[in-house]
N, C-alpha and C positions, 0 to 999 in steps of 0.2 A: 324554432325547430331544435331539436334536442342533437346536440352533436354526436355522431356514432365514438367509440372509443377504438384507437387506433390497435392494428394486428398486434400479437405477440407483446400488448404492452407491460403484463404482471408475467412473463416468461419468467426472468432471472428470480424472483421472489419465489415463483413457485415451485422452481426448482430446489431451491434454498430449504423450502419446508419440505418436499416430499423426497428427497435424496439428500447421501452425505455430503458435507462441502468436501473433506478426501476424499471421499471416492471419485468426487467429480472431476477434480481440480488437481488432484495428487497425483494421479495413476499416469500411467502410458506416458506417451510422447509430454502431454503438455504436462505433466507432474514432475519429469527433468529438467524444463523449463522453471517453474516454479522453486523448485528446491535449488536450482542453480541461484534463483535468484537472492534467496535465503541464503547461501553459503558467501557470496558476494558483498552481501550487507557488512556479515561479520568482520570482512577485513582490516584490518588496519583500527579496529575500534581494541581499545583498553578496556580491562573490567573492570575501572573507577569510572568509565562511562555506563558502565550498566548496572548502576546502582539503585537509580530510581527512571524507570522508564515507561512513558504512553507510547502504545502501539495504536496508533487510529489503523481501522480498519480490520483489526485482526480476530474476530472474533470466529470465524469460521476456521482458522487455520492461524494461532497463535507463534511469533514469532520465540516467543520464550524457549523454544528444543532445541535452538540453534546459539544459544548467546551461552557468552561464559558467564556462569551464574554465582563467581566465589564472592563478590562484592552486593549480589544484586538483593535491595530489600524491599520493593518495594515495584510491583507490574499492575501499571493500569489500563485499558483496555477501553476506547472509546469503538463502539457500533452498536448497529438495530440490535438489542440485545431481543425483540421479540421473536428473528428470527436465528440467533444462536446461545438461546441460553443454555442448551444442551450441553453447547461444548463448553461453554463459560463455568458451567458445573464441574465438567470433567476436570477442568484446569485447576479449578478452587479446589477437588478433593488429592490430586495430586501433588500441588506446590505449596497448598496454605499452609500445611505446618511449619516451612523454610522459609516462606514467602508470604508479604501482606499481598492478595490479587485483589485487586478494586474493578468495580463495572463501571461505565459512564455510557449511558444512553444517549447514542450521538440523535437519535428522531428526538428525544426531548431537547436537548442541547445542542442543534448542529452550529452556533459560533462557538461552542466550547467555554461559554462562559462561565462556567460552575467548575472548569479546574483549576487548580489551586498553582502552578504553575510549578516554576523553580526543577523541571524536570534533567536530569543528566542527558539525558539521551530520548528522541521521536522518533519511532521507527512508524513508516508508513510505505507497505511493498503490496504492491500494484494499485494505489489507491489514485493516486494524483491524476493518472489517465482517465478516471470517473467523473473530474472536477470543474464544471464549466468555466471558472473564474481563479483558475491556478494559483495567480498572483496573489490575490489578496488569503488563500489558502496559506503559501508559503510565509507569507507578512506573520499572520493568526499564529503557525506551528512555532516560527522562529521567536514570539514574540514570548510562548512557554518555556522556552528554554534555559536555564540558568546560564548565567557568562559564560561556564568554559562546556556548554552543553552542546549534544551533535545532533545533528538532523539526516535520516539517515533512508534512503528513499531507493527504491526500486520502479522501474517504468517498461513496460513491452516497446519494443522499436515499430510499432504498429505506425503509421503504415509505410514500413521501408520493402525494401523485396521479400526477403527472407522472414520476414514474418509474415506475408503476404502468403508466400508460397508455403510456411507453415501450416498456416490456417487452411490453406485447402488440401496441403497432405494429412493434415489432424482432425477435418472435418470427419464426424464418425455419426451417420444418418440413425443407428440404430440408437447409440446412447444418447443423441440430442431431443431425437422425436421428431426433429423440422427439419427441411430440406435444406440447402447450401445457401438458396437467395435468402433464405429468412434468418439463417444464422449470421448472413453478412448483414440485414437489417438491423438485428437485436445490437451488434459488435458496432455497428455505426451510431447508436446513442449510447451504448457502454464506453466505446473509448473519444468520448471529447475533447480528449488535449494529447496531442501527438508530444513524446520524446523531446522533440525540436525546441519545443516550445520553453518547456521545462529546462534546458541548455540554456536558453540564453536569459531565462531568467534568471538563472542561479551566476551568468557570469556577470550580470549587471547589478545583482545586490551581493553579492559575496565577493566579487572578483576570481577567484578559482574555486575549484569545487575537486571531490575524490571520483573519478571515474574507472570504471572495471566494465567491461564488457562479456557478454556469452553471445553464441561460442567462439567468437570470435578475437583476436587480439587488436584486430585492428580497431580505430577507433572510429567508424562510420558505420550510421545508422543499418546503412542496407545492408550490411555485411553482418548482422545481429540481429538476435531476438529479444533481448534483453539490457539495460541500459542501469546500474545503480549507481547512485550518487549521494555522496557524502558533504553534509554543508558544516562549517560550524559558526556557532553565532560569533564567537570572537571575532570573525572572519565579515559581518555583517555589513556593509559600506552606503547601504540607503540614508535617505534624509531623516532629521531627527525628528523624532516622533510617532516614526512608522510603526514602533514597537512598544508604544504605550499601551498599555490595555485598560 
């Protein structure tokens, strides 16, 4: 018997093609979220780290508007480029005369094995909450990195309070299409790896990590929406080997 295919399963794709990824994701409530989280990144990073950098995940809403760009030669860009070549356009007619932009088809290549490595800087903001197997995710980024390279990550505090309570003040039936249970279904296989997770991985292979929190100052999940962290590979304290590629 032919298995039925489960509710709402091509949702997020389909949205991806027939609406902007800003307008979706940019605007209102959750677009201060988002940009909050982009401003957080920037912290505390140098412009000799933004010199050659892979953004996984950023193809819908490129990291590049937010970084100091006096050193940077060189933005490459892993995701489904089938659903944003649009903006990958836009970005290429924008920055290519200052800037070499590179594509990298993460559905062709999702172990990233066709990049060339040696990157300064990995920027990857909201992505790692998509990621069933974090760990060996974090292993693969860090293992691109050049020695004095930063790993540079953004994560929702899903599911502490305050993001909990976010999500059902920012739920908006009209712009979704889907009622509240379904939008909690879709967000229940979009976000597979809680914040938590991603903590203590980074303090068992890095031993410290860079923490910044919104809006909050304190440093507990439920008291925030937003969580980004700063790794560097010099900083790296796993067994040897982890990072061969």
């Amino acid at each position: 018997m032919m298995q039925q295919d489960l509710p709402l399963r091509s949702y997020i794709d389909d949205r991806y093609r027939t609406r902007d990824y800003a307008e979706a994701l940019y605007s209102g409530a959750t677009g201060m979220v988002m940009r909050a989280s982009h401003r957080m990144m920037e912290r505390g990073i140098a412009p000799a780290q933004n010199a050659n950098v892979l953004e996984i995940g950023g193809g819908g809403m490129p990291h590049l508007g937010w970084m100091d760009t006096a050193q940077l030669r060189r933005f490459t860009v892993s995701d489904r480029m089938d659903l944003h070549g649009g903006t990958m356009a836009r970005l290429e007619a924008e920055w290519g005369a200052r800037v070499e932009i590179l594509r990298h088809d993460f559905d062709a290549d999702p172990e990233l094995a066709t990049l060339p490595g040696g990157y300064s800087r990995i920027v990857a903001s909201h992505v790692l909450e998509h990621v069933a197997e974090p760990e060996w995710a974090l292993l693969r980024w860090t293992a691109l990195l050049a020695p004095d390279g930063v790993l540079s990550l953004a994560l929702p505090c899903d599911p502490g309070w305050m993001w909990r309570l976010g999500q059902v003040l920012g739920y908006r039936r009209a712009a979704l299409g889907i009622d509240f249970a379904e939008y909690d279904l879709v967000m229940s296989r979009e976000h597979v790896t809680p914040v938590q997770r991603v903590l203590k991985l980074a303090r068992y292979y890095f031993g410290r990590a860079g923490l910044r929190w919104f809006p909050s100052a304190v440093p507990v999940v439920d008291f925030n929406l937003v969580c980004a962290i700063t790794l560097a590979r010099r900083d790296f304290r796993g067994p040897d080997g982890l990072l061969r590629r």
